[in-house]
GUTI-625637 format. One record per residue (C-alpha): chain; residue number from 1; residue in one letter; y, x, z. Coordinates in nm, 4 decimals, m for minus. Layout:
   cadena   num   residuo          y          x          z
        A   NUM         A          Y          X          Z
...
END
This chain:
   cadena   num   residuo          y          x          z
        A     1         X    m0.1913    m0.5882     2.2913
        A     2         X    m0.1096    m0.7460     1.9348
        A     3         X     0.0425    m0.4184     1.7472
        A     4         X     0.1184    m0.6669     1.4423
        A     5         X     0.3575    m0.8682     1.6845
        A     6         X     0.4986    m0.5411     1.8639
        A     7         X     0.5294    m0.3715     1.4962
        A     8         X     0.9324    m0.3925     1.3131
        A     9         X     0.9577    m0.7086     1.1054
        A    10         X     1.3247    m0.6781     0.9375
        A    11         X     1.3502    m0.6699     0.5908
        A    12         X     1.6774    m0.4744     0.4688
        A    13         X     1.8023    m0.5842     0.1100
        A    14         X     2.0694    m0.3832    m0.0585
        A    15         X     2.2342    m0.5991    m0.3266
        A    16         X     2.5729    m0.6004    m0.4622
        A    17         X     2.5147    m1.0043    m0.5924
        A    18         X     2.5788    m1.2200    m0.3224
        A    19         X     2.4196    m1.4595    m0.5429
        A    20         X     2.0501    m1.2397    m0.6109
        A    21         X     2.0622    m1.1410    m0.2630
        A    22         X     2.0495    m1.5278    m0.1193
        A    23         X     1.7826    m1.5474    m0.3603
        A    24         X     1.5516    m1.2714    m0.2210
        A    25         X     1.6548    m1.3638     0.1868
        A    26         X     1.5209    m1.7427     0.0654
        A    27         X     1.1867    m1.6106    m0.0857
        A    28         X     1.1411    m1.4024     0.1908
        A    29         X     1.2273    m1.6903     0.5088
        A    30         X     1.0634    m1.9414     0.2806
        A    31         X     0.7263    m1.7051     0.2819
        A    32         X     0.7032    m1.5061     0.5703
        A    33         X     0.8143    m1.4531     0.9643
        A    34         X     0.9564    m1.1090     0.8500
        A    35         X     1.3547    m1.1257     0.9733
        A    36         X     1.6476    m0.9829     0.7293
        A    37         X     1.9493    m0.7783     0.6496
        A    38         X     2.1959    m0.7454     0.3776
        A    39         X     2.3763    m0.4890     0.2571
        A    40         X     2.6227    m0.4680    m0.0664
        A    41         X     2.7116    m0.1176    m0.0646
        A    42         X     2.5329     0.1798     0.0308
        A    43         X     2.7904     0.2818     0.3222
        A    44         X     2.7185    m0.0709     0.4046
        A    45         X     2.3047     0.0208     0.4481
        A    46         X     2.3847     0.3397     0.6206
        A    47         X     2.5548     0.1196     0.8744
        A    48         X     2.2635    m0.1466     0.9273
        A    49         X     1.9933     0.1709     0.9100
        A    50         X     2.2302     0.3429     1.2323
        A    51         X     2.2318     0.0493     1.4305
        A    52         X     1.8997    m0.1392     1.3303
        A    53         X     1.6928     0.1689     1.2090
        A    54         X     1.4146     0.0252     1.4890
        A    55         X     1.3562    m0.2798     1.3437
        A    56         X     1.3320    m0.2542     0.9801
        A    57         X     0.9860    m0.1818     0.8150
        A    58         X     1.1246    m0.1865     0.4526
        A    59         X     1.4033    m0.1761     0.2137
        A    60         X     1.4275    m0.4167    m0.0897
        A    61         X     1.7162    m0.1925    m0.2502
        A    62         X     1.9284    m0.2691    m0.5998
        A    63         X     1.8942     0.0614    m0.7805
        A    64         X     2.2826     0.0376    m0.9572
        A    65         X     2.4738    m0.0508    m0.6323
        A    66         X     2.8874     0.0072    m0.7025
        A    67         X     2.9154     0.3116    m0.4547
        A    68         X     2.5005     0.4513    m0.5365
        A    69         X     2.5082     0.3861    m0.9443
        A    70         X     2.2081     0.6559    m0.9530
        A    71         X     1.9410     0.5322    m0.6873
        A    72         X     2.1230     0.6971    m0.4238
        A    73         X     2.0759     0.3799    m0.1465
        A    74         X     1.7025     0.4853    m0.2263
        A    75         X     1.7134     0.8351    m0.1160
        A    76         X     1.9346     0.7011     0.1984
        A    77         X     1.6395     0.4589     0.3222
        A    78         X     1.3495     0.7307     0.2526
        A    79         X     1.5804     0.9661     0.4442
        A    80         X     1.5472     0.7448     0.7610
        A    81         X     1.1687     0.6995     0.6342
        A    82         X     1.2240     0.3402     0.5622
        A    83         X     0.9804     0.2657     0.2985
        A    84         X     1.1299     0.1294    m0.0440
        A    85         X     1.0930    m0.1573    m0.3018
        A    86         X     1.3438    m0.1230    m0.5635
        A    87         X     1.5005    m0.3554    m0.8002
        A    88         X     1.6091    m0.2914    m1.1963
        A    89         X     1.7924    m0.4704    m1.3959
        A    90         X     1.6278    m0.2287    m1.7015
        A    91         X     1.3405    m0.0015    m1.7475
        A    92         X     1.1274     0.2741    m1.9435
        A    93         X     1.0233     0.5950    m1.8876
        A    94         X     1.2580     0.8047    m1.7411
        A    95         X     1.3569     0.5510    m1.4529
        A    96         X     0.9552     0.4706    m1.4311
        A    97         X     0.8917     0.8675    m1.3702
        A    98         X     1.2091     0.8011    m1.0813
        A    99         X     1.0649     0.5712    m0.9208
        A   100         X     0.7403     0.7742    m0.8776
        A   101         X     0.9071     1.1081    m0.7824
        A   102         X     1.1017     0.9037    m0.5263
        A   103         X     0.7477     0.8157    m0.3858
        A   104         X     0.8661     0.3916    m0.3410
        A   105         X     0.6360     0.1586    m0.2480
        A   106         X     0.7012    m0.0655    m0.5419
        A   107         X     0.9671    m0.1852    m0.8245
        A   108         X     1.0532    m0.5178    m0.9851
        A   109         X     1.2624    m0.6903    m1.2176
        A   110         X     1.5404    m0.8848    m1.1035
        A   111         X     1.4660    m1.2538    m1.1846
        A   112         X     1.5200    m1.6078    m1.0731
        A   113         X     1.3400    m1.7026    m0.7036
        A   114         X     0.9562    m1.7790    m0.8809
        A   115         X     0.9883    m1.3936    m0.9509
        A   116         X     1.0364    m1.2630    m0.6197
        A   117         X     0.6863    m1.4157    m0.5233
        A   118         X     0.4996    m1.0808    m0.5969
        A   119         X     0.7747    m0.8522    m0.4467
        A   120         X     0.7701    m1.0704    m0.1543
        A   121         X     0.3704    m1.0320    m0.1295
        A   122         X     0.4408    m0.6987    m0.1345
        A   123         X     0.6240    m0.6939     0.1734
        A   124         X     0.3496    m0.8827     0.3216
        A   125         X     0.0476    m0.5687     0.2127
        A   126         X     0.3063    m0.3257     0.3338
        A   127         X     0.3177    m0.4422     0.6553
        A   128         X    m0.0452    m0.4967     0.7246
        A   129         X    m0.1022    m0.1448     0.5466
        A   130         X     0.0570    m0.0048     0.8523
        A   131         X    m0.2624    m0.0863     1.0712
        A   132         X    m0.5482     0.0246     0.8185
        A   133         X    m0.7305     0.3580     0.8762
        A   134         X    m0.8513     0.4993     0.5204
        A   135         X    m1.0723     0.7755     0.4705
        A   136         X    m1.0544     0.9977     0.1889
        A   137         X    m1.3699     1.2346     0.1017
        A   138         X    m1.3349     1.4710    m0.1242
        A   139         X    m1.4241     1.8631    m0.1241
        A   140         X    m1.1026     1.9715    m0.2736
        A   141         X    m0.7717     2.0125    m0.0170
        A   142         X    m0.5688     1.9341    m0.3073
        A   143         X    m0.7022     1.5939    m0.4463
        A   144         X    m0.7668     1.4509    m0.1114
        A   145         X    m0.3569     1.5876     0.0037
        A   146         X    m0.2638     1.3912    m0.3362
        A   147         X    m0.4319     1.0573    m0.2801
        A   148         X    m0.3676     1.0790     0.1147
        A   149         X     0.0252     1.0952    m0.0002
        A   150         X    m0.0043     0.7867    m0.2177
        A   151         X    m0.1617     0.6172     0.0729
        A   152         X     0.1077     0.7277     0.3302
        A   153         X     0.3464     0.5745     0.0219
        A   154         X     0.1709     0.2523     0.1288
        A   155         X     0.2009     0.2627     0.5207
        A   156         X    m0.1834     0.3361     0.5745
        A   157         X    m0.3523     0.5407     0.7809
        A   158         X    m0.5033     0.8453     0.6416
        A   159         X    m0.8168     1.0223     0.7556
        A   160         X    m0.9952     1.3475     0.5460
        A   161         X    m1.3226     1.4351     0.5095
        A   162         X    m1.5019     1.7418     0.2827
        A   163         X    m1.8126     1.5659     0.1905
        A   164         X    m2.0548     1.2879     0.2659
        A   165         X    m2.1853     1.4456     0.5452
        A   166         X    m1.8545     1.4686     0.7163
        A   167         X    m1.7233     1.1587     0.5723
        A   168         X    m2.0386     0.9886     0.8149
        A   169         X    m1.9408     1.2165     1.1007
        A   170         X    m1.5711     1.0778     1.0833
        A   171         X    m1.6297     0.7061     1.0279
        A   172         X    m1.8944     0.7386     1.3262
        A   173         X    m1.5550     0.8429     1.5317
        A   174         X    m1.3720     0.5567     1.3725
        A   175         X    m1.5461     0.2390     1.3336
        A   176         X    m1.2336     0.0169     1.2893
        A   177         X    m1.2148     0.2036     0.9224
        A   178         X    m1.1592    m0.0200     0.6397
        A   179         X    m1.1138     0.1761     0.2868
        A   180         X    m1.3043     0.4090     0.1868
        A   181         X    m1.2534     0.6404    m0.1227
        A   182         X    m1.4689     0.8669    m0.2071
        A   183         X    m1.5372     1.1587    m0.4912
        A   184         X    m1.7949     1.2072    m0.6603
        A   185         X    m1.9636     1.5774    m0.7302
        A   186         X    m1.9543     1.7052    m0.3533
        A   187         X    m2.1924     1.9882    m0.1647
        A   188         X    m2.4237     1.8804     0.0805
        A   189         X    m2.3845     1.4531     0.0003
        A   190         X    m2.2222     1.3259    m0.3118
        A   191         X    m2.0426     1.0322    m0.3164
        A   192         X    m2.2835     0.7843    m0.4693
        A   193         X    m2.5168     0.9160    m0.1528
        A   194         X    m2.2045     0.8454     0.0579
        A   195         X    m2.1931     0.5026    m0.1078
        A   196         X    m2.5493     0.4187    m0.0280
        A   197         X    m2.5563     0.5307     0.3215
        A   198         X    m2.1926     0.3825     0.3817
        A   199         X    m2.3714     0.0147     0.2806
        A   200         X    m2.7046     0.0621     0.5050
        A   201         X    m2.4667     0.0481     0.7456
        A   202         X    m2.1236    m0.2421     0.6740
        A   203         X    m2.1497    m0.5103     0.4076
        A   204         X    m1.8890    m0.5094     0.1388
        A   205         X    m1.6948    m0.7450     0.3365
        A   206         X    m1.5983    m0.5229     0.6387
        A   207         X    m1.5664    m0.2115     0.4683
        A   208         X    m1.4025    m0.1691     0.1319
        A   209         X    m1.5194     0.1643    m0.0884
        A   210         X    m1.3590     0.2624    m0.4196
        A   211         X    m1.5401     0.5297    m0.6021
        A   212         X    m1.3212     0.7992    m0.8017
        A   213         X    m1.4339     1.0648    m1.0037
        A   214         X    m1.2941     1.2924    m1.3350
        A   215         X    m1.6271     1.2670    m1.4564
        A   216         X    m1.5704     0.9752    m1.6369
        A   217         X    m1.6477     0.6318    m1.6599
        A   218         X    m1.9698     0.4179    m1.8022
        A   219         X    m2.2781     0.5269    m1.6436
        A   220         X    m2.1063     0.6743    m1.3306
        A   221         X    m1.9153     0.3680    m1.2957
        A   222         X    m2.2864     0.1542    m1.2890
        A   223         X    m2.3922     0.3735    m1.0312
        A   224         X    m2.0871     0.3536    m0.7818
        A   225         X    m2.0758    m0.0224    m0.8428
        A   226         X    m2.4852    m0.0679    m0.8096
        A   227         X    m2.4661     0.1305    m0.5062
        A   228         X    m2.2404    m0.0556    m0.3031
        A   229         X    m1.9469     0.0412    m0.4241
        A   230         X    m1.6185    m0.2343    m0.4515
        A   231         X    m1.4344    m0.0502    m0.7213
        A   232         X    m1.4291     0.2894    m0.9253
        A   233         X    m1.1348     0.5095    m1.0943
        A   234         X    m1.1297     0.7686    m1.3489
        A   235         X    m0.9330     1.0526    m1.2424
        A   236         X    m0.6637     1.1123    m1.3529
        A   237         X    m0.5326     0.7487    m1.2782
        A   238         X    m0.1579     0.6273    m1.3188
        A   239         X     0.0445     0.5620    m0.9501
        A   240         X     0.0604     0.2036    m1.0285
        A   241         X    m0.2994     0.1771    m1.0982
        A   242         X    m0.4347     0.3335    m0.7994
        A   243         X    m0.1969     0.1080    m0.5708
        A   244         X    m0.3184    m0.2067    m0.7209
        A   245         X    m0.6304    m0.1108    m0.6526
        A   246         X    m0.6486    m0.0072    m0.3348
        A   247         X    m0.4116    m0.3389    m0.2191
        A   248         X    m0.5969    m0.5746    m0.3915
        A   249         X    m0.9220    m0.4530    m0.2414
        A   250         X    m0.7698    m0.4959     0.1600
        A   251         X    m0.6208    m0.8495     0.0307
        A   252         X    m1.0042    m0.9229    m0.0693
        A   253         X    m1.0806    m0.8206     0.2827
        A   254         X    m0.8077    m0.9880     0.3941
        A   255         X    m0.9397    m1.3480     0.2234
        A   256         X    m1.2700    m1.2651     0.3197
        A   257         X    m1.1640    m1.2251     0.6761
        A   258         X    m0.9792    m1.5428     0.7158
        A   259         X    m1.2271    m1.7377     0.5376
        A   260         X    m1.4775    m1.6429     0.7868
        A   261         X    m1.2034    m1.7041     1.0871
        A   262         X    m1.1540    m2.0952     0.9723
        A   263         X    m1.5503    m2.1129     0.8969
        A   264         X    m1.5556    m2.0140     1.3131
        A   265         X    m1.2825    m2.2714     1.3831
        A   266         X    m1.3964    m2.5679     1.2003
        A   267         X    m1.8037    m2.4835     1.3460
        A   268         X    m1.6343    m2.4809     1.7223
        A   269         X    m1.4688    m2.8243     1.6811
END
């Protein structure tokens, strides 16, 4: 069974502008088989979420609607766990720090159509998220609840693991894994041991690792990236930071993987 074709593919955009919201349903037809809604007002989008709820996979929401001035249409979708992109017409701090409370999935200026192009591939990693199991290792409860959140932010799957040793033990059980982030200073197998043993086994292009550690960068960094490793943080990392990373890691993947699928294709003709 193909979950990607069984999976919700409507897009719900909440936007007063009947003008910005043609705009965004263009990009989004023009781009991608995902299927849309509109909304204007927030009682509007609390209609569409009761009779549609099934079918939508994410919200592209306006964050000053007339009756939801504040963000409110934002906390509506959440509520029905509909994951969010918002839209400003202005930013800085405060509504930054918003935005990251409210745990969305992503936010962008409002623009002409060539501007919608990254929102729009942002649909796109949301929805494949939803089918990508990541593991997190790390021997704190804490740090690995923390990232595993931001990754739920993202639609992926989330596995835990304590240490290396574990961390083998629970790939082992779920070979289809694809991410991999890992700590550094852990009992029994640290993370650059992790790294090495991870490699012996899948090449960097079936199984993406990202090394992250409070240690700092430099020298750890070499030895993470020498071992195997496809990327490296310093903790603590900014929200945005950490989601770039981590998407533009499964798009590399994601090239990779089609690059080897047409390589197949044009070798069978």
């Amino acid at each position: 069974m193909n979950m990607t074709a069984e999976a919700p593919r409507t897009v719900l955009i909440i936007e007063d502008s009947n003008v910005q919201s043609k705009i965004i349903r263009k990009q989004i037809q023009a781009l991608t088989q995902f299927d849309t809604l509109i909304a204007h007002t927030m009682q509007e989008a609390e209609a569409l979420l009761r009779d549609h709820g099934q079918q939508i996979f994410i919200a592209i929401i306006d964050l000053n609607l007339p009756d939801a001035p504040d963000g409110e249409a934002v906390d509506l979708c959440l509520a029905w766990k509909v994951p969010s992109i918002v839209l400003t017409a202005s930013f800085n701090d405060e509504i930054r720090r918003r935005f990251i409370e409210r745990r969305v999935v992503d936010y962008f200026f409002k623009g002409s159509i060539q501007d919608m192009d990254p929102m729009v591939a942002s649909l796109e990693r949301v929805f494949k998220n939803q089918f990508i199991t990541v593991l997190v290792v790390d021997d704190s409860r804490t740090q690995r609840a923390q990232i595993k959140k931001l990754l739920e932010v993202q639609r992926f799957r989330v596995l835990e693991a304590g240490d290396g040793v574990e961390a083998l033990a629970v790939f082992e059980q779920n070979p289809h894994t694809r991410l991999v982030i890992t700590d550094y200073q852990m009992p029994n197998m640290d993370g650059i041991e992790l790294v090495r043993e991870l490699r012996g086994r899948h090449k960097m292009d079936r199984v993406a690792i990202i090394g992250v550690s409070s240690v700092g960068s430099g020298p750890l960094t070499a030895q993470f990236l020498k071992n195997g490793s496809n990327d490296f943080l310093t903790k603590p990392f900014e929200v945005e930071e950490f989601y770039w990373r981590v998407n533009h890691n499964m798009d590399v993947l994601d090239m990779i993987c089609d690059l080897k699928s047409c390589m197949e294709t044009l070798e069978t003709r």
